[in-house]
N, C-alpha and C positions, 0 to 999 in steps of 0.2 A: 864139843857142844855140851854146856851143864844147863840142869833142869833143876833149880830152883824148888818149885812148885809145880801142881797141877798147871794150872795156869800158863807156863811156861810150855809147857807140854803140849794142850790145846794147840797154844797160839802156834810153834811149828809142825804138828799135824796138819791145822788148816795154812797154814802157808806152804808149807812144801810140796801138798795136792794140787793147791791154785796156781805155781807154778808149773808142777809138769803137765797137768791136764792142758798148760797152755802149746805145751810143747807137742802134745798130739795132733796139734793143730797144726801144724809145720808144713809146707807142702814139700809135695813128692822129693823135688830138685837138695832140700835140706837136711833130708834124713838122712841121706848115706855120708853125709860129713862124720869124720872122726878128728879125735883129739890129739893124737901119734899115731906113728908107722907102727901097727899091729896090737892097734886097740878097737873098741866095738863102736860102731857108726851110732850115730842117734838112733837109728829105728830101732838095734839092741838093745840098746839100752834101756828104751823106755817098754819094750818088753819084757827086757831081761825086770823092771822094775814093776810090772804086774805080775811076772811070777813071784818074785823076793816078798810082795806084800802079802801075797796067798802061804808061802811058807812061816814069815814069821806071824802072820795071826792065827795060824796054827801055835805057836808056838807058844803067844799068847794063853791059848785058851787050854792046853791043857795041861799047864801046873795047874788051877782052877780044879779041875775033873779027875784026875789022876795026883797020885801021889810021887812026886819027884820024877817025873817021865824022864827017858833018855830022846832026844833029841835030834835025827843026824846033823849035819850040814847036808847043804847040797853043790854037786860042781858045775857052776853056777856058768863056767865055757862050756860044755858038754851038754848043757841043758841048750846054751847058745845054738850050739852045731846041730844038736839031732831033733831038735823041734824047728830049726830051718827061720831063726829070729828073721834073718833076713827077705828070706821072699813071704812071711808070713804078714796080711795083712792087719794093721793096727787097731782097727773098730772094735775087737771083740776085745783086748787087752785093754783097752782105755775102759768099757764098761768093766773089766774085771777089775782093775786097779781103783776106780770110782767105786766099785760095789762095798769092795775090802778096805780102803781105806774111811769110806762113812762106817761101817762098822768098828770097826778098830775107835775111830772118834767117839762113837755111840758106847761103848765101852769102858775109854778111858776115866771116864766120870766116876764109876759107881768102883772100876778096882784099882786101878793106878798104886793111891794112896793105900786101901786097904788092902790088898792082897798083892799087894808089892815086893813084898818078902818070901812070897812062895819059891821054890828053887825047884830047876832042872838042870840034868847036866846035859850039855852040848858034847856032842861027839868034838870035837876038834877043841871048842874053848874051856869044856868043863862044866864046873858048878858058876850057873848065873842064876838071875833073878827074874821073878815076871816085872820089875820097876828097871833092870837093867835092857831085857826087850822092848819094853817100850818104847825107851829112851832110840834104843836102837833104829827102832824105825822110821825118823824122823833123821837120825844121823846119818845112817844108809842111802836115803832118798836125797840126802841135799848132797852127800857126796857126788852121787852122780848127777845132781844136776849143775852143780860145780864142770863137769867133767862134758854136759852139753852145752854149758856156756862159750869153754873153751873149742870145742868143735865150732860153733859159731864164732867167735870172734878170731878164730884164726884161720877159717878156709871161707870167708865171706866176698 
């Protein structure tokens, strides 16, 4: 996924939102579809995808505030298994991914461009950018909505 421009940028923030928030929509019977044998059902996923958004706008925000922060990852199965993705109801994640995702949009406006160059290093990836996060979050998100597509169209 390349980003052009701001613009570009925008445009899949607000599209990648308007599609999963459609997917919170989903009922009961559709969530627990998965995409392969021993991969994470919809309802994982779209949780595991309000916590990923709360981590990278952190990530976002604090080259910004800090000088070259160090970063972790997070393991992002583990978060799966001990926060209980699956019997955990979706309401509270859909506003939390809705909250952080208009923020992050609210945002990209004024630093994208200009403080795009700021650098952190990632425990696992190293030295990135706050313009390669960005990018990130928009790449992250469709991946796995790629990946509830596939859950739907192959266990429908």
């Amino acid at each position: 996924m390349e980003f052009n421009s701001l613009q570009d940028l925008m445009e899949g923030l607000e599209d990648t939102k308007a599609r999963t928030l459609a997917y919170y929509e989903l009922p009961e019977s559709k969530l627990y579809l998965d995409y392969g044998l021993g991969k994470w059902c919809i309802k994982e996923i779209l949780h595991h995808l309000a916590d990923a958004e709360t981590v990278l706008y952190e990530r976002l925000r604090r080259p910004m505030a800090e000088h070259q922060p160090v970063m972790w990852g997070f393991a992002q199965d583990e978060w799966c298994k001990e926060l209980r993705y699956r019997d955990t109801p979706l309401d509270i994640d859909k506003e939390v991914y809705t909250a952080v995702r208009n923020a992050i949009i609210s945002m990209a406006p004024r630093y994208y461009e200009s403080h795009g160059h700021l650098p952190f290093i990632h425990s696992r990836m190293g030295l990135r950018t706050l313009k390669d996060e960005y990018e990130k979050v928009v790449w992250h998100n469709e991946n796995h909505l790629k990946q509830i597509e596939m859950a739907l169209a192959t266990k429908v």
